[in-house]
C-alpha positions as CSV (number, residue, x, y, z in Angstrom):
1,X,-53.9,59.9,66.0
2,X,-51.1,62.5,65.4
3,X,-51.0,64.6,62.3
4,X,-47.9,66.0,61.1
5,X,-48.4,68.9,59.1
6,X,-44.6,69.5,57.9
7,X,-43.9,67.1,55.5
8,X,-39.6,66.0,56.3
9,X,-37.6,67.9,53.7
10,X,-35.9,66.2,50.7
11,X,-32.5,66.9,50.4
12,X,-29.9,66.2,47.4
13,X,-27.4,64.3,48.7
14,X,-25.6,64.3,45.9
15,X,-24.0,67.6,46.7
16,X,-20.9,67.1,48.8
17,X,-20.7,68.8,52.1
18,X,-19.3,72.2,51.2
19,X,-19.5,74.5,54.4
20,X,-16.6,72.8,56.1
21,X,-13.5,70.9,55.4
22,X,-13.3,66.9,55.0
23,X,-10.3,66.0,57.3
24,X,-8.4,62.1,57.6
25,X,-8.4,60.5,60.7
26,X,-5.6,59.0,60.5
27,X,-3.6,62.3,59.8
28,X,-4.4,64.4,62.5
29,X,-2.2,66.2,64.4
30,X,-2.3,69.2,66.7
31,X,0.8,71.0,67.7
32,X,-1.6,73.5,69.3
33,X,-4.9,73.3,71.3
34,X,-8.1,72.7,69.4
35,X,-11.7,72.7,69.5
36,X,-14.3,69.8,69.4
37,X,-17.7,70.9,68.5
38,X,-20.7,68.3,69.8
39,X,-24.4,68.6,68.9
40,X,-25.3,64.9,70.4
41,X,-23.9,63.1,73.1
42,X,-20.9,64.7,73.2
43,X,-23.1,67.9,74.7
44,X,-23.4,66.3,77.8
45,X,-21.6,62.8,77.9
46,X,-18.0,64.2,76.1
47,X,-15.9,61.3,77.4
48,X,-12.3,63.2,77.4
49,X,-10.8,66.0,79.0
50,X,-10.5,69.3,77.9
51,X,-9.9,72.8,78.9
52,X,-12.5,74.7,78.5
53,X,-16.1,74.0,76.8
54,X,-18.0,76.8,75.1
55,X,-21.8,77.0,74.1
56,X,-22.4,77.9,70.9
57,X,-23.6,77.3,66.9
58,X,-21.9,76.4,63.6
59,X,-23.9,77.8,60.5
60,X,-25.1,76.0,57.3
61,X,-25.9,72.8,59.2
62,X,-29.2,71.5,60.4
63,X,-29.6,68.9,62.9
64,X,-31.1,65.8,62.3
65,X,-31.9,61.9,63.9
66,X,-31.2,60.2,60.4
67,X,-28.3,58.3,61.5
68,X,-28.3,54.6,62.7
69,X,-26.5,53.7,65.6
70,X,-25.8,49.8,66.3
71,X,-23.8,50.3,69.1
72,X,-24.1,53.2,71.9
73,X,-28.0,53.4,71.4
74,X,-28.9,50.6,69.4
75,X,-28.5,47.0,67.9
76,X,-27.7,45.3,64.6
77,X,-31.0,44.0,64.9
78,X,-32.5,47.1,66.0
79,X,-30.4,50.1,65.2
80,X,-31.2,53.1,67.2
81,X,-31.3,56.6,65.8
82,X,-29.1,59.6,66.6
83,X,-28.2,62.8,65.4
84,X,-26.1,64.3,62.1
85,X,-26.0,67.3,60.0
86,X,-26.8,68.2,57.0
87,X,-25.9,70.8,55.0
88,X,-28.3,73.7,55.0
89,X,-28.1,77.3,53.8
90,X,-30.1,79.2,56.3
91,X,-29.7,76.5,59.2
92,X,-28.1,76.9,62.5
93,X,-27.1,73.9,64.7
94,X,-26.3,74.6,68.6
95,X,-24.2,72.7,70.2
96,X,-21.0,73.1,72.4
97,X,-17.5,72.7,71.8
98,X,-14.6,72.0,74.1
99,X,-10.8,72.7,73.7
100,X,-8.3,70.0,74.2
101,X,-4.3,70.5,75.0
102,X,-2.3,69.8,72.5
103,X,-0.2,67.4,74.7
104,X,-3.4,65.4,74.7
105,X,-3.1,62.1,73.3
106,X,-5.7,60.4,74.2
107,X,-9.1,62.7,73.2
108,X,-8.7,62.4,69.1
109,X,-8.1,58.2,69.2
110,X,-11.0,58.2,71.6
111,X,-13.1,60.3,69.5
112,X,-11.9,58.0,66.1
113,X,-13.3,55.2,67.6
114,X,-16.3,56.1,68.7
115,X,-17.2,58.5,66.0
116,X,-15.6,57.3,62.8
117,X,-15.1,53.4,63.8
118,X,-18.4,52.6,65.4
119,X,-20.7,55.7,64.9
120,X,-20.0,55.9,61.0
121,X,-19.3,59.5,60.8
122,X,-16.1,61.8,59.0
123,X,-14.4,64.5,60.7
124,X,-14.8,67.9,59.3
125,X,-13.0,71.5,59.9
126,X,-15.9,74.3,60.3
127,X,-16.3,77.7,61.5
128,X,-17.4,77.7,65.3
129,X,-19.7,80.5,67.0
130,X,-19.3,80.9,70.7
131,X,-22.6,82.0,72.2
132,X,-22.0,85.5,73.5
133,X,-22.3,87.1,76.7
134,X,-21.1,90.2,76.3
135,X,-19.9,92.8,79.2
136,X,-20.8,96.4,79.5
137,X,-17.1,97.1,79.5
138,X,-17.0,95.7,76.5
139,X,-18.0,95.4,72.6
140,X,-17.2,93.3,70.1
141,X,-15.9,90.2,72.2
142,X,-18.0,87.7,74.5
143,X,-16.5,86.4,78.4
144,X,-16.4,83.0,79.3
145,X,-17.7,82.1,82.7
146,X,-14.0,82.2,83.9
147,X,-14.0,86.0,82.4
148,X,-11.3,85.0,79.5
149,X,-11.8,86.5,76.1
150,X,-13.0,84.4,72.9
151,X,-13.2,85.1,69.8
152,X,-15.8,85.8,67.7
153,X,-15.3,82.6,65.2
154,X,-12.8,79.8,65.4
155,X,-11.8,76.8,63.8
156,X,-13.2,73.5,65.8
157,X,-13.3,69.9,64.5
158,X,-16.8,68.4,63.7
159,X,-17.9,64.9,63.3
160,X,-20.5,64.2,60.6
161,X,-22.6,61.1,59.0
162,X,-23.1,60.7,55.2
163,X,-25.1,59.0,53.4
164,X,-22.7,56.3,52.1
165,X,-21.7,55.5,55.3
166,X,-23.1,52.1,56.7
167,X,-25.2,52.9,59.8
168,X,-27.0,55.8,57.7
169,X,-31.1,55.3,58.1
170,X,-31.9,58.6,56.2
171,X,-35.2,60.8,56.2
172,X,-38.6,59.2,57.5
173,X,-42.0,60.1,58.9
174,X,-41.4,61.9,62.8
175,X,-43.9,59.5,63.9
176,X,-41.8,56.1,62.7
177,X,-38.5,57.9,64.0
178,X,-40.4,58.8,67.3
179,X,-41.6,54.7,67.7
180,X,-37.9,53.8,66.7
181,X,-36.2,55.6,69.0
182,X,-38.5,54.5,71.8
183,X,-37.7,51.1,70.8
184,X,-34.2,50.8,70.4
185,X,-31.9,50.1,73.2
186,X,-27.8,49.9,73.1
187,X,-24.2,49.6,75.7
188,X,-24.6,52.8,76.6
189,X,-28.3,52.8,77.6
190,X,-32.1,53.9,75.6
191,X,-32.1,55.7,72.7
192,X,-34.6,57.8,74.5
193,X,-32.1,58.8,76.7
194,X,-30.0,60.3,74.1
195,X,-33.1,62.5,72.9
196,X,-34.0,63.7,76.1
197,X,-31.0,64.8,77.2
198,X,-29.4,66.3,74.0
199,X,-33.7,68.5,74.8
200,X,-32.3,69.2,78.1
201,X,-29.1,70.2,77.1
202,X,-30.7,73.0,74.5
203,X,-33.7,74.0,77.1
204,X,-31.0,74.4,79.6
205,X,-28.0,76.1,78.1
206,X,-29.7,78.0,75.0
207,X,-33.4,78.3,76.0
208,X,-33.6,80.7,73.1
209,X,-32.9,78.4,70.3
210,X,-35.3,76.8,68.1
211,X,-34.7,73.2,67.0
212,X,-38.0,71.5,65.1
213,X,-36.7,68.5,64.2
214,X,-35.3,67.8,68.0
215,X,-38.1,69.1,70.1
216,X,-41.2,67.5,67.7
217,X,-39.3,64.3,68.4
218,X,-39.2,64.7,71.6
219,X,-42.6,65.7,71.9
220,X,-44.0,62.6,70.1
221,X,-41.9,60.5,72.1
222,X,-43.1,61.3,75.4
223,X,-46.9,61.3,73.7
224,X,-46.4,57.8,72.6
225,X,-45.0,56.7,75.6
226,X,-47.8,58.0,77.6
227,X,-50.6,55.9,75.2
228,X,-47.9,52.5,75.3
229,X,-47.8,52.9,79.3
230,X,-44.1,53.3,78.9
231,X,-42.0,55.0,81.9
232,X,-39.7,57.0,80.7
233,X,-37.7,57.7,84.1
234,X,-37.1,54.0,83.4
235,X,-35.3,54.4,80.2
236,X,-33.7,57.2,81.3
237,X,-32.0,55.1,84.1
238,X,-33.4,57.2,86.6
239,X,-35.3,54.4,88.6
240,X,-32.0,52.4,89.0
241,X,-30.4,55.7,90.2
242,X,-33.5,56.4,92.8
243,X,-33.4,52.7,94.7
244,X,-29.2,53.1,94.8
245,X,-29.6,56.7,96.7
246,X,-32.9,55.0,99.0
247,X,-30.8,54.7,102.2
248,X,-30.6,51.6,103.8
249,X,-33.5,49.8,105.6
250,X,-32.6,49.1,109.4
251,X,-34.3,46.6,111.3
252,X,-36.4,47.8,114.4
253,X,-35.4,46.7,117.6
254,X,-37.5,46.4,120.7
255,X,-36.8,49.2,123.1
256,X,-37.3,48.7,126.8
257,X,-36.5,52.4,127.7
258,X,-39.6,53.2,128.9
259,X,-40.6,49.9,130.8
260,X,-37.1,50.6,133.1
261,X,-39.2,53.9,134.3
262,X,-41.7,51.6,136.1
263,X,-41.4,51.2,139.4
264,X,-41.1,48.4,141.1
265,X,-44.2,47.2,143.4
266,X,-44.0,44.8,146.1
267,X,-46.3,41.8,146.0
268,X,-48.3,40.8,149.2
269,X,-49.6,37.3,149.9
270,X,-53.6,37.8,150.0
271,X,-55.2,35.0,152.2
272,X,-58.5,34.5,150.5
């Protein structure tokens, strides 16, 4: 039996989103590049191109798996569970963000559909934090990996659920979040999947961060999979993956190498 101290927070919801700006889908344009933050899927399955991407945080957001998902991850039957933010004073949510041309014209229809049309969530304007890495030579501004400046802060677009949109699944237990997600199963694969990797993403790129919410649920997923028997490398499609790379079996055919190096004896008639 697992006991979960921290009881999951109550949060008014009844106070609009006020630490970034509500934009329309339908209305944006860029004449410029921009910036797409992620903090689930799009971390490490972004689905467009882009320029550049950027690790980093926006502030005043905490992360959470309180939205339903009845597509990518899940059914209408069983929706899956994936993650949002809501607003939080003290909160930081890690994630990365990516810059698109502004000739692009394929990234922000592709992002409306699977964001606002199927996933349920509204596109916001917030402040952006790139992680830094700063440079002896110099101060007050962090270097990319392909040793370009960024700024301190920018302006990126953000994609977030509310509660009066149609998938939303709201606050519950960790444990009965844990089960669902195990559970639930959608197009683009488990909803285990999406967990693990969006853990992998933050142990790998900002092993300093600390993310409850995320790494509990992970935690009890892989605990309750272990007691249920479940394999996860299964669900994460890794077994599929594993046979296709196995290289092929050849059949073994009888060599006679070796019996050619006998030498030939003459037979002699033996009267008996």
């Amino acid at each position: 039996m697992i006991k979960m101290e921290k009881k999951e927070e109550k949060v008014d919801f009844d106070v609009k989103i006020t630490s970034a700006v509500e934009e329309k889908s339908g209305e944006l344009t860029r004449k410029e590049a921009f910036w797409v933050f992620g903090y689930g899927s799009l971390c490490w399955n972004p689905g467009f191109e882009f320029q550049q991407s950027v690790t980093g945080y926006v502030k005043g957001f905490s992360r959470r798996f309180w939205q339903g998902n009845t597509t990518h991850r899940g059914t209408d039957s069983k929706p899956g569970r994936v993650a949002t933010l809501i607003e939080d004073k003290e909160g930081i949510t890690w994630g990365k963000a990516f810059l698109i041309a502004a000739e692009d014209k394929a990234a922000l229809p592709y992002l409306s559909t699977r964001e606002c049309q199927l996933g349920g969530y509204r596109i916001y304007t917030v402040n952006f934090h790139p992680k830094p890495v700063f440079l002896p030579s110099t101060s007050h501004s962090s270097i990319d990996i392909n040793h370009n400046s960024i700024d301190s802060k920018k302006d990126a677009l953000l994609y977030i659920a509310v509660p009066e949109n149609r998938h939303w699944l709201g606050a519950a237990p960790l444990p009965d979040i844990a089960k669902q997600i195990l559970e639930c199963r959608g197009s683009a694969g488990s909803n285990v999947e999406y967990l693990l990797k969006l853990a992998d993403f933050m142990r790998e790129e900002i092993p300093e961060a600390l993310d409850e919410h995320l790494f509990s649920l992970e935690r009890l997923v892989k605990i309750f999979a272990a007691d249920m028997k479940i394999c996860l490398k299964t669900l994460m499609g890794d077994v599929e993956k594993a046979e296709e790379s196995k290289p092929e079996a050849k059949a073994v055919v009888p060599s006679f190498q070796f019996a050619s190096r006998i030498p030939d004896k003459k037979l002699r008639c033996v009267n008996m």
